[in-house]
Phi, psi and omega in degrees: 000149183290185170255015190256338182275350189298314194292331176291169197282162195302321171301319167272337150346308193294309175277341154318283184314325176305288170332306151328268199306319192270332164300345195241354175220041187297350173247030169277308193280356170298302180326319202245357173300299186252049172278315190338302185287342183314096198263025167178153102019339195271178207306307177344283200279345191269283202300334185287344159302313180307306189313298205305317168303299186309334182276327191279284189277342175105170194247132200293167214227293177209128182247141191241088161304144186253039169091330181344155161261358164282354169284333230216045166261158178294332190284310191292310178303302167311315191271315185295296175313311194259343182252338151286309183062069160295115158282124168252140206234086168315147178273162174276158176265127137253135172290105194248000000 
């Protein structure tokens, strides 16, 4: 903070920061308008969030999926791997 913003009241600090946060991490909040919409569970509906996240963040490197069976469906396998060539990682299961 600048010292002139130092001097402000505790309410505009606050909305500084608001203001801050949403100019430097706006594509978190795009990112979650479209977990939101996510209008199902199936292969289907799942790789079409990812295509949306990818346009917002650019296409991953590797992706670390939670086992889920829509990661590890032929339709999510086709679209990342073979035609991105998305590196997939299972996670490991621990037994505890």
């Amino acid at each position: 903070m600048t010292y002139p913003e130092c001097r402000y009241a505790q309410i505009e600090k606050e909305c500084l920061g608001i203001v801050f946060a949403c100019e430097n991490f706006h594509e978190y909040i795009y990112g979650a308008e479209i977990a939101k919409k996510l209008r199902g569970t199936t292969s289907k509906h799942v790789t079409d969030a990812f295509k949306s996240i990818m346009a917002i963040f650019g296409i991953p490197k590797i992706v670390f999926p939670d086992n889920a069976p829509q990661f590890s469906s032929g339709e999510f396998r086709s679209f990342a791997v073979l035609q991105l060539s998305v590196k997939t990682v299972k996670s490991r299961v621990r037994s505890e």
